[in-house]
C-alpha positions, 0 to 999 in steps of 0.5 A: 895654675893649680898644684894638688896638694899630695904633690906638693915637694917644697914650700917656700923660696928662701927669706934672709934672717928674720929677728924678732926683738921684744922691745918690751914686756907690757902693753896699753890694751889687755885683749882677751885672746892675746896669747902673750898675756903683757906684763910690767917687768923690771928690765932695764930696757935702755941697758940692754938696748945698748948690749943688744945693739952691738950685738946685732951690728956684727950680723954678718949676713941680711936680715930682717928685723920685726920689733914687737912687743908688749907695744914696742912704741912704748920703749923709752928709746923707740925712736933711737932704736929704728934710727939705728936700724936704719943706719946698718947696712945688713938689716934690709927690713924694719918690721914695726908690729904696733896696735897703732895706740900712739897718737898720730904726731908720734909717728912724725918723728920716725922717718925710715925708708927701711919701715914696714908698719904692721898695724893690727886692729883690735876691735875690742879696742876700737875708739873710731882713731884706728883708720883715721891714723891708718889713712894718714900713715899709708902713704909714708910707710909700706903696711899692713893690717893684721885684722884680728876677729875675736868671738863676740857679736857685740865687735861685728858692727865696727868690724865690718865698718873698720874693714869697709873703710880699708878696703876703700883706700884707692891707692897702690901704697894701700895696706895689704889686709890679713883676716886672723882668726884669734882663738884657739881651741884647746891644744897645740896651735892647729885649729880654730873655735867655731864662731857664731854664723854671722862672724864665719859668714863675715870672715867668709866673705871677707877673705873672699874679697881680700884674697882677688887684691893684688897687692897681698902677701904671697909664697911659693910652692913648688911640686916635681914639675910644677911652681906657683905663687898664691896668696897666704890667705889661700896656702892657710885656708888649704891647710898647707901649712900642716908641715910636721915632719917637713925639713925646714931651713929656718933660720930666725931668732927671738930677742926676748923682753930680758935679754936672752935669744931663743932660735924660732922652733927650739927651746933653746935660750942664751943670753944675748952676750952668748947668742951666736945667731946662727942656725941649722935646719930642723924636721918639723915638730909641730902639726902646724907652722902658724907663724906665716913669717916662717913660711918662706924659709925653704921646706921640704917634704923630702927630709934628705933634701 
């Protein structure tokens, strides 16, 4: 079923609290289009674990948590900290956003039935171990690949071998696969570089193919008289995430690498003692939602809805 997009009334069907905790500022790899641009700070990341623990556990409601960083694996506690997540009751979900740089019998020690491993590839730091650890890592845990594309020809080769590879794991527990386009052009988040003929026709093709497996992420969209499910790949590529002006029930929360708590959208911050989490609903003010996390927190094109 198709839905035309000036129809469109809402995007989304609800998602409990997402929290997203940096566990650290700094990272092993320096990418040329990471946009977070890692850095050693001086935190005293195993205090503030202690302070930002007791917080969360007085949530009163569902939520899901995605540990990202810097490289979350390089907290000195990590372990501690997903077997504590593991033990509360109101986090359904633990998001581990890894580059998957830590060798594979690191991962022996993290046992958690609530685990979704996110494991993005980076070709500009593709050493062949990539894959192999992703082929012995899929059975334990749900994941996915956030598979970044960055303009440069010299990366296309192991690209398209990396994602060959992926795409011939013959198993229902195999990663669901996301093409990211990683550059911007100059402004706010709401276009991309054109890349050299080969790398579009690549990421063209790529996408194709992703978007028929069934076992991609996918959103709701609704019109008057009409609901449809698509994948996220196709709710991007039709630039339906184009919301500004849209009311959008968000309602997540950025622990930052220091202890202080942002709400997603807002330039707000207060320390973690302070933080309340709690949220309300705002009117879009970006030309675009790139974060596709959010998406699923009900938006309206109606404002008074």
């Amino acid at each position: 079923m198709k839905i035309n997009q000036k129809e469109i009334t809402q995007v989304g069907h609800g998602s409990p609290m997402i929290i997203n905790w940096e566990l650290v500022s700094h990272c092993q790899f320096k990418c040329s289009y990471c946009y977070y641009d890692p850095f050693e700070s001086n935190t005293d990341y195993e205090s503030l674990q202690k302070i930002i623990q007791k917080k969360i556990s007085n949530i009163d409601q569902p939520f899901v948590i995605n540990l990202i960083g810097g490289e979350p694996t390089l907290h000195p506690n990590f372990s501690k900290i997903v077997s504590f997540l593991q033990d509360l009751e109101k986090c359904t979900e633990i998001r581990i956003v890894t580059n998957l740089a830590k060798p594979i019998h690191f991962w022996d020690s993290i046992s958690s039935t609530k685990i979704v491993l996110t494991a993005s590839y980076h070709p500009e730091y593709d050493n062949g171990k990539f894959f192999e650890k992703i082929n012995q890592l899929y059975e334990k845990f749900d994941s996915d690949v956030p598979f970044l594309v960055p303009n440069s020809l010299i990366h296309l080769p192991r690209m398209k071998k990396t994602l060959e590879n992926l795409l011939n794991i013959d198993s229902p527990r195999s990663p669901t696969i996301n093409i990211i386009r990683p550059h911007y052009k100059s402004g706010y988040s709401v276009s991309f570089e054109q890349y050299p003929e080969e790398i579009e026709l690549f990421i063209k093709e790529a996408t194709t193919i992703i978007s028929k497996n069934e076992n991609q992420e996918k959103i709701k969209v609704y019109s008057k008289n009409k609901e449809i499910e698509m994948a996220k790949s196709t709710f991007f590529d039709l630039n339906m995430h184009y919301l500004k002006g849209w009311k959008c029930n968000i309602n997540a929360f950025i622990i930052h690498y220091n202890g202080y708590v942002s709400s997603a959208c807002r330039n707000d911050k207060k320390h973690i003692i302070t933080a309340k989490f709690k949220s309300t609903p705002l009117i879009c003010p970006y030309q675009a939602c790139e974060c596709d996390d959010f998406w699923n927190f009900e938006k309206y094109r109606n404002a008074n809805e």
